[in-house]
C-alpha positions as CSV (number, residue, x, y, z in Angstrom):
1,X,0.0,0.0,0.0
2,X,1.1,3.6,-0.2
3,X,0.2,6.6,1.9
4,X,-3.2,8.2,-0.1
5,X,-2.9,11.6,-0.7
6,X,-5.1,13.0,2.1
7,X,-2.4,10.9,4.7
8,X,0.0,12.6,2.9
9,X,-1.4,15.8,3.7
10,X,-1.9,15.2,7.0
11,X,1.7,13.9,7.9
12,X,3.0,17.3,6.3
13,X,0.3,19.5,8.8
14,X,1.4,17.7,11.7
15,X,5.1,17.8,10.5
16,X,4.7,21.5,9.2
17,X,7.1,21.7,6.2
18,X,10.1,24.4,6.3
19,X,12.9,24.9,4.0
20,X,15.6,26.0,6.3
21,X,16.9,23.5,8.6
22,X,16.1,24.0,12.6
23,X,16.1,22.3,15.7
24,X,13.1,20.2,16.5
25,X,11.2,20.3,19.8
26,X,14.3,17.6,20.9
27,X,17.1,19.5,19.5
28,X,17.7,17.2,16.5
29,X,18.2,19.4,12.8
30,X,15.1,18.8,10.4
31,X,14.2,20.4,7.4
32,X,11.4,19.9,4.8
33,X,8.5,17.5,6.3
34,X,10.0,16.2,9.3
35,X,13.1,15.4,7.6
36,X,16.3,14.4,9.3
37,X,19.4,12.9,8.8
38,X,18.6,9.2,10.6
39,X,16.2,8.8,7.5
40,X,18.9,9.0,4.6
41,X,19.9,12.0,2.1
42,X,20.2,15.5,2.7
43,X,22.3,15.4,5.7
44,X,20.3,18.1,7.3
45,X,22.8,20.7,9.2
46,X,22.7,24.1,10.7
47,X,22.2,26.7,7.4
48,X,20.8,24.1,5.0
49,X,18.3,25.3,2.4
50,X,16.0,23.5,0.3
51,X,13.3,24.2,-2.5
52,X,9.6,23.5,-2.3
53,X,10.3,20.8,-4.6
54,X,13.3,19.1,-2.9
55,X,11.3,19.3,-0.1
56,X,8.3,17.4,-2.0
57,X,11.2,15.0,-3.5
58,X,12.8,14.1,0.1
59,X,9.3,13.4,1.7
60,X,8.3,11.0,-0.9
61,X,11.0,9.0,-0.7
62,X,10.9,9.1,3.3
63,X,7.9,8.0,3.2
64,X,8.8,4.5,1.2
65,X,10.9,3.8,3.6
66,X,8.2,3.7,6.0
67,X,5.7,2.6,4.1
68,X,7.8,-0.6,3.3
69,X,8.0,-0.7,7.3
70,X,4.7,-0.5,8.2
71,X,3.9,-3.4,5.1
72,X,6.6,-5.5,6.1
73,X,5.5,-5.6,9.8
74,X,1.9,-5.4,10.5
75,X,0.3,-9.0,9.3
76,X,-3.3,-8.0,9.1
77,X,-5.6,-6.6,6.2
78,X,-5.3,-2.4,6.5
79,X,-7.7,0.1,5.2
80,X,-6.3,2.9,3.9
81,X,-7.0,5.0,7.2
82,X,-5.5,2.2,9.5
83,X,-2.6,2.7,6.9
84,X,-2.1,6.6,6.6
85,X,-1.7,6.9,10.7
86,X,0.6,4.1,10.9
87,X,2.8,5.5,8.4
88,X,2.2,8.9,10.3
89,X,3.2,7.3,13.6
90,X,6.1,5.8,12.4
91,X,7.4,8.3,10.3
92,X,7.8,10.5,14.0
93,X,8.9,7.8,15.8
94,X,10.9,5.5,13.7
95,X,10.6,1.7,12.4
96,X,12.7,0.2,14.9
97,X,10.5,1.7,18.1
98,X,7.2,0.8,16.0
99,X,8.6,-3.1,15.9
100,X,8.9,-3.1,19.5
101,X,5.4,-0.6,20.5
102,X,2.3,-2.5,22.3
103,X,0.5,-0.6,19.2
104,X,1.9,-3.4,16.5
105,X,1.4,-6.2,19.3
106,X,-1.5,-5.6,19.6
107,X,-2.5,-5.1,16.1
108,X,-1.1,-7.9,14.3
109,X,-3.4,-9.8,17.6
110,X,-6.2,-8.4,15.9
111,X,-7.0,-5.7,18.8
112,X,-7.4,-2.6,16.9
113,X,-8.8,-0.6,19.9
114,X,-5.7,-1.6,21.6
115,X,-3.2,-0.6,19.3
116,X,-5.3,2.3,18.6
117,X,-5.3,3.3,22.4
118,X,-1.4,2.5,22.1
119,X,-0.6,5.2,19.8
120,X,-1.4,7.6,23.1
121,X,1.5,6.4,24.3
122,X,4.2,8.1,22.5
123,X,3.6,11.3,24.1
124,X,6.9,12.2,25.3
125,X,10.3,13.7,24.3
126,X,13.7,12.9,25.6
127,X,15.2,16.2,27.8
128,X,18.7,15.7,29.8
129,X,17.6,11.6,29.2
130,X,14.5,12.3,31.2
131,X,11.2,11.6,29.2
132,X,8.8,14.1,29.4
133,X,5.0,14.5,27.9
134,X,5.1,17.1,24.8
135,X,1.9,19.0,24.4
136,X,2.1,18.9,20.7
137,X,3.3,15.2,20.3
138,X,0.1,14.4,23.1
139,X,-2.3,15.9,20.5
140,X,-0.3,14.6,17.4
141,X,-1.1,11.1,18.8
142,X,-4.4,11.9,19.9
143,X,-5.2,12.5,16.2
144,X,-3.6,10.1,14.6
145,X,-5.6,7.8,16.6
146,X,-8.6,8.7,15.2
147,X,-7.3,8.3,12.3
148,X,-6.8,5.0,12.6
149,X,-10.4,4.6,14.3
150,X,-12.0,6.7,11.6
151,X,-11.9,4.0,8.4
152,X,-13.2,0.9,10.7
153,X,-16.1,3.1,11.7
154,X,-16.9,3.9,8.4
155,X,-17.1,0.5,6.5
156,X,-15.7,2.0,3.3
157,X,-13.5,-0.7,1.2
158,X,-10.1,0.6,1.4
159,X,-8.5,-3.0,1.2
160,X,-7.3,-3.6,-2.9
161,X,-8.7,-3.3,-6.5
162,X,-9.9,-6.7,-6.1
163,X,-13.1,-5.3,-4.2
164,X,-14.8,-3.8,-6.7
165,X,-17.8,-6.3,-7.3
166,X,-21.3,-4.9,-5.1
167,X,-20.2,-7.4,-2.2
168,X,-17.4,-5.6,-1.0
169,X,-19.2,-2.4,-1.1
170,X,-21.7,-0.6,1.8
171,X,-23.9,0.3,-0.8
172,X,-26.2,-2.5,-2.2
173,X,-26.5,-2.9,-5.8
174,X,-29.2,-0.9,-7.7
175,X,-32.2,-3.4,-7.8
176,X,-31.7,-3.9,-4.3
177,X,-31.9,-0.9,-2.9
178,X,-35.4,0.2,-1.5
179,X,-35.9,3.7,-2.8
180,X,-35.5,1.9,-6.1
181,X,-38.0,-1.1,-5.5
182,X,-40.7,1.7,-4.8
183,X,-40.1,3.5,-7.8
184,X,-40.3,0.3,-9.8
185,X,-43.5,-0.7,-7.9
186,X,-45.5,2.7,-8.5
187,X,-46.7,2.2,-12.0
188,X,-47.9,-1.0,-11.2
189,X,-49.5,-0.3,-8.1
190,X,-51.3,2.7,-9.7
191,X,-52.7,0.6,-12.6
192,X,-54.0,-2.0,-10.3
193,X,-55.8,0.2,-8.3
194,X,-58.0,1.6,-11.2
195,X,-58.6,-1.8,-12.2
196,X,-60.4,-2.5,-8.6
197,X,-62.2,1.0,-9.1
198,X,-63.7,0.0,-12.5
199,X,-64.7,-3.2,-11.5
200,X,-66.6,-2.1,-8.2
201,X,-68.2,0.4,-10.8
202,X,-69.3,-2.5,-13.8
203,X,-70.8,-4.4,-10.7
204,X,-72.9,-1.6,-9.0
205,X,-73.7,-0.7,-12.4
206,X,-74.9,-4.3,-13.2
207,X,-77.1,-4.4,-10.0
208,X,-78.6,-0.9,-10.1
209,X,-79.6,-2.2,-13.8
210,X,-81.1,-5.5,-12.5
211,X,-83.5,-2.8,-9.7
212,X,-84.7,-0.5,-12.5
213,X,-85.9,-3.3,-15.1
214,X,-87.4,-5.2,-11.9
215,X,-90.2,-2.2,-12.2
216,X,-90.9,-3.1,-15.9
């Protein structure tokens, strides 16, 4: 799988995306989307300057990296939401943490709510080798979880191409679904209705005819 372009989006929100290197909230040098030197070329350094596209280029291929991580890892079927905040969480926190987290334990158990909760947990940053909870990591977590939660909720397929066919959608296909069955049924309901009318008419008709010639 690959990140979709709205996960994409959201990694480079929460990452922010600047084109002069600076020191992250845990003193390490980033530049672009989150970019640092642990995740391959530019070695990012005090003065370095990239273009909005370099900065495009370097996140893209950061983000095979991880996306090969997260595919390589996590043994269960992902929808693309379950995917995207994966990918997000591990692109902060790095492949080797995410093979040891209780959030891929508890995933590839087939616990989603508790790998889902698990993602809370890396809330903190490393300060004078003391870990301490960072406001904006706390929230970064909080919405990459439902993020995660968002896709199971909703039902949509997410999984491959192979879904396509009317059983692997939430939407049932046209002759099944109950809007149309009364449209269909109108017409036909309508005519047989007048049919009824006309023949309670013919036989009131018929009798009243029967009264009158009873006189004559």
């Amino acid at each position: 799988m690959q990140t979709s372009p709205s996960g994409r989006a959201a990694i480079a929100r929460r990452e922010g995306n600047k084109l002069v290197a600076y020191l992250d909230s845990v003193g390490v040098w980033t530049i672009g989307v989150g970019h640092t030197s642990a995740a391959g070329p530019p070695e990012v350094k005090q003065g370095l300057t990239i273009t909005a596209a370099q900065s495009d280029q370097i996140l893209s291929r950061d983000l095979a990296s991880v996306e090969a991580s997260v595919t390589s890892m996590v043994v269960v079927p992902l929808n693309q939401n379950e995917f995207d905040a994966l990918v997000s969480l591990v692109f902060n926190i790095g492949a080797g943490a995410f093979r040891r987290s209780s959030v891929l334990k508890n995933l590839n158990a087939g616990n989603r709510p508790g790998a889902a909760d698990a993602m809370l947990a890396w809330n903190k940053g490393t300060f004078a080798g003391k870990k301490v909870v960072l406001k904006g990591l706390a929230s970064r977590r909080r919405d990459e979880r439902a993020q995660f939660l968002k896709a199971a909720l909703a039902a949509a397929p997410q999984h491959s191409a192979v879904e396509t066919s009317t059983a692997g959608t939430s939407e049932p296909p046209a002759e099944t679904v109950p809007g149309a069955r009364k449209s269909a049924g109108k017409p036909a309901a309508a005519v047989g209705v007048v049919i009824i009318i006309a023949a309670t008419f013919a036989n009131w008709w018929h009798e009243l005819t029967a009264w009158f010639h009873s006189f004559f």
